[in-house]
GUKOLDO-7260 format. One record per atom (N, C-alpha, C): x, y, z; residue in three letters; chain. Coordinates in nm, 4 decimals. Atoms other than C-alpha are relative to their C-alpha. Layout:
! residues N
<atom px="X" py="Y" pz="Z" resn="ala" chain="A"/>
...
! end
This chain:
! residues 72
<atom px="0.0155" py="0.0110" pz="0.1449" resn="unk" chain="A"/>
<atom px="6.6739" py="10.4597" pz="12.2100" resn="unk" chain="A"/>
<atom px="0.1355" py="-0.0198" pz="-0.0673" resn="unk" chain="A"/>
<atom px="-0.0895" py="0.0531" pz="0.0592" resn="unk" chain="A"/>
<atom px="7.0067" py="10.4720" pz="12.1333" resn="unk" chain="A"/>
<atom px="0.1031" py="-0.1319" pz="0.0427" resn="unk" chain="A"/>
<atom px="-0.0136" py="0.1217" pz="-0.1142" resn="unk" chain="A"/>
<atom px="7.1105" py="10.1624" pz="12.3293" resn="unk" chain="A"/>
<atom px="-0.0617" py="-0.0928" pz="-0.0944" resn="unk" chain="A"/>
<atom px="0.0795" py="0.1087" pz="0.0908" resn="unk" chain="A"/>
<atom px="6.8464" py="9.9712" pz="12.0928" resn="unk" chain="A"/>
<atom px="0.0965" py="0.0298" pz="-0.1081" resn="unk" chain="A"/>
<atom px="-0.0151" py="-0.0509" pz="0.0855" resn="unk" chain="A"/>
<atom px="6.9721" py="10.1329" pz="11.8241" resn="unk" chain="A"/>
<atom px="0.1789" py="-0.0741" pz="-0.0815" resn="unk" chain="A"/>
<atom px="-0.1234" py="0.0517" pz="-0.0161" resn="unk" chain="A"/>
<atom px="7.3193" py="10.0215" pz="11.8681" resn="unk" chain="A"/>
<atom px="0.0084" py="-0.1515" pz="-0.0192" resn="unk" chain="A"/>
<atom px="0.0460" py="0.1357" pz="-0.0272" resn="unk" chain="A"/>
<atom px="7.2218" py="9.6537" pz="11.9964" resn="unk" chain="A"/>
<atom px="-0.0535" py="-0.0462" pz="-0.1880" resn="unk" chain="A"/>
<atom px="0.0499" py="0.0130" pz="0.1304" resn="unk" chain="A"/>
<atom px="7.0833" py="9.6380" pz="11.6006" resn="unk" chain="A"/>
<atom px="0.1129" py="-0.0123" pz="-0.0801" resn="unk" chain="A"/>
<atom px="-0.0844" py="-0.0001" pz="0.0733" resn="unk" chain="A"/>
<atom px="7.3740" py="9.7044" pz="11.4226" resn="unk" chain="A"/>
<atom px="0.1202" py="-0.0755" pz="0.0540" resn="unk" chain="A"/>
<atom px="-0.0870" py="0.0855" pz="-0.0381" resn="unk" chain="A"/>
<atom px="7.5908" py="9.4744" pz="11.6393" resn="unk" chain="A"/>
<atom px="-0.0719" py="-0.1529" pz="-0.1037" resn="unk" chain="A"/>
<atom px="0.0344" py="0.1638" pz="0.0273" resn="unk" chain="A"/>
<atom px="7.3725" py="9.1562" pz="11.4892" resn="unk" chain="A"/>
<atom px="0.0395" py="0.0100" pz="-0.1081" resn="unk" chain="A"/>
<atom px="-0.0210" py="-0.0026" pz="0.1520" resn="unk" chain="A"/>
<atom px="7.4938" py="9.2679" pz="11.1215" resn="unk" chain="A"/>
<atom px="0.1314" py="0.0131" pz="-0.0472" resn="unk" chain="A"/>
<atom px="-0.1205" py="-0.0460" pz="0.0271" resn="unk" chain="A"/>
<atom px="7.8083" py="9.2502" pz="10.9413" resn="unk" chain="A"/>
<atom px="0.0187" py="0.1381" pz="-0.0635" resn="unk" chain="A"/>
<atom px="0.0036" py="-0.1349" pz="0.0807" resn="unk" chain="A"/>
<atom px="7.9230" py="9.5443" pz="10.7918" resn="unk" chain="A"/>
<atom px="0.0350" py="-0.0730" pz="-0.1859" resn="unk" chain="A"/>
<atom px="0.0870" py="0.0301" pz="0.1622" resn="unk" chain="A"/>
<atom px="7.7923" py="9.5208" pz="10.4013" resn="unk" chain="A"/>
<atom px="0.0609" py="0.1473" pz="-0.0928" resn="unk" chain="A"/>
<atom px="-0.0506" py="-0.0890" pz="0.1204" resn="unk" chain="A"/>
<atom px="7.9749" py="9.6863" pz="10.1010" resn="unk" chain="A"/>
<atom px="-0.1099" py="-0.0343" pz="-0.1196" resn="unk" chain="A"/>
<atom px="0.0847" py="-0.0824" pz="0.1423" resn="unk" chain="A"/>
<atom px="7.7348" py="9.8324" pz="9.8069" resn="unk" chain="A"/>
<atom px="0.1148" py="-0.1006" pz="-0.1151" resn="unk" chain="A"/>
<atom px="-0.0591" py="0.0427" pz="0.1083" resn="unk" chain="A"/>
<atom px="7.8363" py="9.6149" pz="9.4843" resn="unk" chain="A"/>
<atom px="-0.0396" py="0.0810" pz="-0.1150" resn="unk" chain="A"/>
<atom px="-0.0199" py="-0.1095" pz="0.1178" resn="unk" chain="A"/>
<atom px="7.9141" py="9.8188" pz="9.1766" resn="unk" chain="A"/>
<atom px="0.0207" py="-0.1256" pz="-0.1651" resn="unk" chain="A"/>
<atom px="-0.0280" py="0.1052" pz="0.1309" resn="unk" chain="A"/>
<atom px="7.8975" py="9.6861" pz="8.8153" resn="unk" chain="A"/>
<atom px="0.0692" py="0.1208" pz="-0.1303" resn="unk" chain="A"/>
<atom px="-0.0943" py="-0.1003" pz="0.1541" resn="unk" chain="A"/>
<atom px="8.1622" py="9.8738" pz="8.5163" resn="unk" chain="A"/>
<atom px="0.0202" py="-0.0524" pz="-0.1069" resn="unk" chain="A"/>
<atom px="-0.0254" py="0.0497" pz="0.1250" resn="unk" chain="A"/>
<atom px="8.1624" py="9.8078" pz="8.1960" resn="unk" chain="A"/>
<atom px="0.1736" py="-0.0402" pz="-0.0032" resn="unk" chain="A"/>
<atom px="-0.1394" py="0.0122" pz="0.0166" resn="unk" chain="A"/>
<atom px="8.5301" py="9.6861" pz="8.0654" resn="unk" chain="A"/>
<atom px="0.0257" py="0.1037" pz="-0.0143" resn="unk" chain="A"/>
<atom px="-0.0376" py="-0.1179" pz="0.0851" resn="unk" chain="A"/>
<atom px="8.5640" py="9.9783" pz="7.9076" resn="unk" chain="A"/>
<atom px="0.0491" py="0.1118" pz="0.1020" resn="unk" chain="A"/>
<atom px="-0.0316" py="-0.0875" pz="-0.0541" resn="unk" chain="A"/>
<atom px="8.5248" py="10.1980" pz="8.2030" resn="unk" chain="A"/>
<atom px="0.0883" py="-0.0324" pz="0.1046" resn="unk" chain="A"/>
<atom px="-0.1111" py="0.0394" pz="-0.0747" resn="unk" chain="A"/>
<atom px="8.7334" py="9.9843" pz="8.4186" resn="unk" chain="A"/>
<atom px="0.1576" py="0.0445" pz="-0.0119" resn="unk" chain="A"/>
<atom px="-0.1286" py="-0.0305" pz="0.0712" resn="unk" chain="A"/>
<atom px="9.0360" py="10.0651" pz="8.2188" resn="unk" chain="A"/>
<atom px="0.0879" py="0.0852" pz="0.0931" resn="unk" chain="A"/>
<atom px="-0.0750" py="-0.0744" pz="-0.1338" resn="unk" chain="A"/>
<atom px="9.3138" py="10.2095" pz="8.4562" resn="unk" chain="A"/>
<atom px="-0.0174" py="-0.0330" pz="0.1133" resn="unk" chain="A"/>
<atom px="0.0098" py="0.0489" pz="-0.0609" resn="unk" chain="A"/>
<atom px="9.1710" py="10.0714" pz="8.7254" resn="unk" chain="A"/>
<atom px="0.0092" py="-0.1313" pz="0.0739" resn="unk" chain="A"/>
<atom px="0.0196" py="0.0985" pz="-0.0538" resn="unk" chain="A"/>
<atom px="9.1851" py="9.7927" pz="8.9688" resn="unk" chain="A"/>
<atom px="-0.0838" py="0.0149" pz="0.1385" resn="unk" chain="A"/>
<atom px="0.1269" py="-0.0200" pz="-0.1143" resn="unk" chain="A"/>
<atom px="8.9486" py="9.6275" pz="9.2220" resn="unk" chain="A"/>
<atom px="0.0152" py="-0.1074" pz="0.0640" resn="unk" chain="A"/>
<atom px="-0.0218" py="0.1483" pz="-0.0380" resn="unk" chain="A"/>
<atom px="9.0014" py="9.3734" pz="9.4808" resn="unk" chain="A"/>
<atom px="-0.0758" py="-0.0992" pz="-0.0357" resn="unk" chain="A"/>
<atom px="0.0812" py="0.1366" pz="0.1480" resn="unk" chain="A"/>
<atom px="8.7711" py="9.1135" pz="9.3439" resn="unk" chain="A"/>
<atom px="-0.0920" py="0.0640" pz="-0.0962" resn="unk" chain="A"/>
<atom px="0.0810" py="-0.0876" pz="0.1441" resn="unk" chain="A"/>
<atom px="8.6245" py="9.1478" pz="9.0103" resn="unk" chain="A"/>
<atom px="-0.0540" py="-0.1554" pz="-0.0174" resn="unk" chain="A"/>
<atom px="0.0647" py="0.1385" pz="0.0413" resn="unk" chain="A"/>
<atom px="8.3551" py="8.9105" pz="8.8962" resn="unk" chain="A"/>
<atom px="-0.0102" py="0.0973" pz="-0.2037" resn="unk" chain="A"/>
<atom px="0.0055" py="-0.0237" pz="0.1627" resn="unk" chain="A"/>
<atom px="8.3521" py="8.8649" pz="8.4816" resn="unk" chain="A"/>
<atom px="-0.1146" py="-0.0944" pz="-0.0472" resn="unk" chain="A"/>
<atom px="0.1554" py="0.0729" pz="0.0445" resn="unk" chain="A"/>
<atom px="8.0271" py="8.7742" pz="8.2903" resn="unk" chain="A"/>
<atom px="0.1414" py="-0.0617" pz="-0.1912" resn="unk" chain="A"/>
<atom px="-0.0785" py="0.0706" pz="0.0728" resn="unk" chain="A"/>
<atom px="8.2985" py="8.5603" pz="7.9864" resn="unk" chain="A"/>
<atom px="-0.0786" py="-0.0376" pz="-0.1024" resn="unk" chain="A"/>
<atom px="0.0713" py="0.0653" pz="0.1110" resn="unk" chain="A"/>
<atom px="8.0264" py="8.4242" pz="7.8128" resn="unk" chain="A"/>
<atom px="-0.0636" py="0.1915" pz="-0.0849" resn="unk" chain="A"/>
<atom px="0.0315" py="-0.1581" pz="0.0559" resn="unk" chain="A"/>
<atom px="7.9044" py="8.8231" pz="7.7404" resn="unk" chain="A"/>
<atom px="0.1224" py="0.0276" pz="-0.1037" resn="unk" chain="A"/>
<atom px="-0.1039" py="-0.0083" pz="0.0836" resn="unk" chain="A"/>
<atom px="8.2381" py="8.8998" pz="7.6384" resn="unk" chain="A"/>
<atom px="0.0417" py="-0.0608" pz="-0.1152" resn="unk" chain="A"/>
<atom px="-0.0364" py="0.0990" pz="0.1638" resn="unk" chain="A"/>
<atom px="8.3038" py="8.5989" pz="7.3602" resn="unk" chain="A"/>
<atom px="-0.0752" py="0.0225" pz="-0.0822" resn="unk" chain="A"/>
<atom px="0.1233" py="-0.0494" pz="0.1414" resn="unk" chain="A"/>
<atom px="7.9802" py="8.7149" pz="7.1935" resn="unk" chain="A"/>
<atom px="0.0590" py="0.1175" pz="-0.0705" resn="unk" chain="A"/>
<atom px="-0.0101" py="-0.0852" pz="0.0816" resn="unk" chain="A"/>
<atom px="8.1761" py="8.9539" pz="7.0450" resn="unk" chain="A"/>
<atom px="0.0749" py="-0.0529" pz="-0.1343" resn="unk" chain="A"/>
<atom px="-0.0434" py="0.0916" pz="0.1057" resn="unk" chain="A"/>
<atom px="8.2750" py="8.8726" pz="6.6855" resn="unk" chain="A"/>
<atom px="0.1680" py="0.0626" pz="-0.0590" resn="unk" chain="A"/>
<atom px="-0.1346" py="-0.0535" pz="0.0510" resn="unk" chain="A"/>
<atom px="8.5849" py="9.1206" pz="6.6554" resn="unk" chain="A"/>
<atom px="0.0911" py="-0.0823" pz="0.0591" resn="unk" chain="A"/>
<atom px="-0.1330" py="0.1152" pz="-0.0916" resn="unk" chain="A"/>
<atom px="8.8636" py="8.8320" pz="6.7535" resn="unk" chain="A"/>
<atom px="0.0829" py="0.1278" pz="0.0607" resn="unk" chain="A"/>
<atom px="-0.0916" py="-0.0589" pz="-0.1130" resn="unk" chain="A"/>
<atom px="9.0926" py="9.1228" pz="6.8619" resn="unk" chain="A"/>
<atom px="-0.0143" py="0.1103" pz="0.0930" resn="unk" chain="A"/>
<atom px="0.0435" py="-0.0949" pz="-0.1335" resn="unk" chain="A"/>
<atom px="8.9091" py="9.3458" pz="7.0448" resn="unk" chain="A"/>
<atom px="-0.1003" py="-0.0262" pz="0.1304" resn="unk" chain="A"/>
<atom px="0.0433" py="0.0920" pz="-0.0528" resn="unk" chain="A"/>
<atom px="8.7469" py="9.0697" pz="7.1927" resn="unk" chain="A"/>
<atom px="0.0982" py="-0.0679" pz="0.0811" resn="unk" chain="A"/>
<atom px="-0.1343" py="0.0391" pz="-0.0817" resn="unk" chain="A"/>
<atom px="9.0961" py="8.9471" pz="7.3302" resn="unk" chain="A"/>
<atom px="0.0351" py="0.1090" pz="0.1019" resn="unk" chain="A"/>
<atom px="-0.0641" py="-0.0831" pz="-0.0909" resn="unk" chain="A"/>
<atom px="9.1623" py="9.2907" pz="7.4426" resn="unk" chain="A"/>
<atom px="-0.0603" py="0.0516" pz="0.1275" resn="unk" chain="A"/>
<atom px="0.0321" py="-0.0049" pz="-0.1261" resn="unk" chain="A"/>
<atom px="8.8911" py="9.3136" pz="7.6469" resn="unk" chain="A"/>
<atom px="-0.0327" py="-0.0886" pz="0.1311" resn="unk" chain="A"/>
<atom px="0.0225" py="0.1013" pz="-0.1081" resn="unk" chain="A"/>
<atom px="8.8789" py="8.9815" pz="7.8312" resn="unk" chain="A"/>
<atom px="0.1778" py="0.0338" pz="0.0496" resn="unk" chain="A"/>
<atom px="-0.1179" py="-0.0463" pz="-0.0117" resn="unk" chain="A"/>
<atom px="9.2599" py="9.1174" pz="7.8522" resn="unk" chain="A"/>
<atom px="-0.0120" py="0.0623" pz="0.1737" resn="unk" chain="A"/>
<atom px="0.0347" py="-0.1261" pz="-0.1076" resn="unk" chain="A"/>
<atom px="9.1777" py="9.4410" pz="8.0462" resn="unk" chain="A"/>
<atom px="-0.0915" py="-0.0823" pz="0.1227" resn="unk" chain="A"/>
<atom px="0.0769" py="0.0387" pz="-0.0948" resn="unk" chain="A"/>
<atom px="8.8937" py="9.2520" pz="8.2340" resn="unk" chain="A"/>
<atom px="0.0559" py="-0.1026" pz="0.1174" resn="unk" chain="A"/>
<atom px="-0.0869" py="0.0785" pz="-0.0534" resn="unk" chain="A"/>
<atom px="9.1086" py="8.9891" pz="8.3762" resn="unk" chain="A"/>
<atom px="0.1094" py="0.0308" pz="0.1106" resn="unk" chain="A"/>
<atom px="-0.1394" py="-0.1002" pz="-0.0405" resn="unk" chain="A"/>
<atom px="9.3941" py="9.2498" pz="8.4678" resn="unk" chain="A"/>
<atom px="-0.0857" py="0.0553" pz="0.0986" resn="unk" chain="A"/>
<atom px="0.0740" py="-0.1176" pz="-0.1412" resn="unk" chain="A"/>
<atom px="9.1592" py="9.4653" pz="8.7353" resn="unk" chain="A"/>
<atom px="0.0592" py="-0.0620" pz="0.1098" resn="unk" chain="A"/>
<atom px="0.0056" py="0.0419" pz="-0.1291" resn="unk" chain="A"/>
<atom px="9.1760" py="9.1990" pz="8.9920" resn="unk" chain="A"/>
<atom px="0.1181" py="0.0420" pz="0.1118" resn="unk" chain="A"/>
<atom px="-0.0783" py="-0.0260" pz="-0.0953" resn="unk" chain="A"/>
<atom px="9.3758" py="9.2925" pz="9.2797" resn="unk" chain="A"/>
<atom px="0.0361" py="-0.0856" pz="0.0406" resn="unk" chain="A"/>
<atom px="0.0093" py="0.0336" pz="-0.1454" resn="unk" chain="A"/>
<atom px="9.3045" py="9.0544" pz="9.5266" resn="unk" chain="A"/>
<atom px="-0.0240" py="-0.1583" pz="-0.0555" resn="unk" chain="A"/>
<atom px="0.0539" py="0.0901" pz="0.0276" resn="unk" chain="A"/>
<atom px="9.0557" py="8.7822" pz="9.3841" resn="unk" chain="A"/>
<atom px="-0.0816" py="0.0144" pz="-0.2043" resn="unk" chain="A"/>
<atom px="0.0871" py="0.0232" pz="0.1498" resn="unk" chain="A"/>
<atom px="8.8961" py="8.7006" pz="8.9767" resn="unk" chain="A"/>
<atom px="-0.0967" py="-0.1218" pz="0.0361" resn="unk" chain="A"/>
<atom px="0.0550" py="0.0841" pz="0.0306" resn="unk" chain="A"/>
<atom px="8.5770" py="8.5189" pz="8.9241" resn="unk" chain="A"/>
<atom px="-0.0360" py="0.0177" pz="-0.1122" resn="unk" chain="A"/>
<atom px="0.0793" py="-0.0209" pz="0.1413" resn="unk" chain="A"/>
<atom px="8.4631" py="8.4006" pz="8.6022" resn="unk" chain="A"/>
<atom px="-0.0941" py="-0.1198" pz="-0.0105" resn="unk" chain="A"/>
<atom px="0.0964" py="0.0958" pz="0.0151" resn="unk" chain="A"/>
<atom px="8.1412" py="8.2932" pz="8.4918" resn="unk" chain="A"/>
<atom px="0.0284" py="-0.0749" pz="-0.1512" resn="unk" chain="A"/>
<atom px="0.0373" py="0.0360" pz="0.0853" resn="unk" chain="A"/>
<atom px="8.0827" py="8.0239" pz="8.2561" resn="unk" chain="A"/>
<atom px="-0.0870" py="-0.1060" pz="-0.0766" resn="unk" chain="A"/>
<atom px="0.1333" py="0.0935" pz="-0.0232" resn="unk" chain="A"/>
<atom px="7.8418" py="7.8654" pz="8.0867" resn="unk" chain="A"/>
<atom px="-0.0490" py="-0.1540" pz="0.0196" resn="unk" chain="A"/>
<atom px="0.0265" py="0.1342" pz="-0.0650" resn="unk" chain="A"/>
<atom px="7.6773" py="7.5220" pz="8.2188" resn="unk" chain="A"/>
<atom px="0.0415" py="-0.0811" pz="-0.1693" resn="unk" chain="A"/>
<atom px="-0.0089" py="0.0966" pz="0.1100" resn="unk" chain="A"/>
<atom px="7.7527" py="7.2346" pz="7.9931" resn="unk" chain="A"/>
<atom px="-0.0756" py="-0.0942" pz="0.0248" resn="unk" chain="A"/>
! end
């Protein structure tokens, strides 16, 4: 049984749990890749706290940044 058991978890990569943080709570932190939802963010109408958080959101990345945006 444990022989099968084993044989199972060889056919799989090993798989990291994805996490989603607001900007807000990101703050202080960094993360090797960070994906950004951009079009969320511009819907905001305060121009400078709207800068500050595509700011902060931008700044996490460690490693890798993706950003979404929308189709044209």
């Amino acid at each position: 049984a444990v022989g099968a058991i084993w044989a199972f978890r060889q056919r799989f990569h090993d798989v990291n749990y994805a996490y989603s943080l607001t900007v807000h709570k990101s703050q202080g932190s960094t993360f090797q890749d960070v994906f950004v939802d951009l079009p969320n963010l511009m819907r905001n109408p305060k121009t400078v706290e709207r800068n500050q958080l595509v700011y902060v959101a931008f700044t996490r990345a460690a490693k890798r940044l993706f950003v979404s945006q929308p189709r044209r």
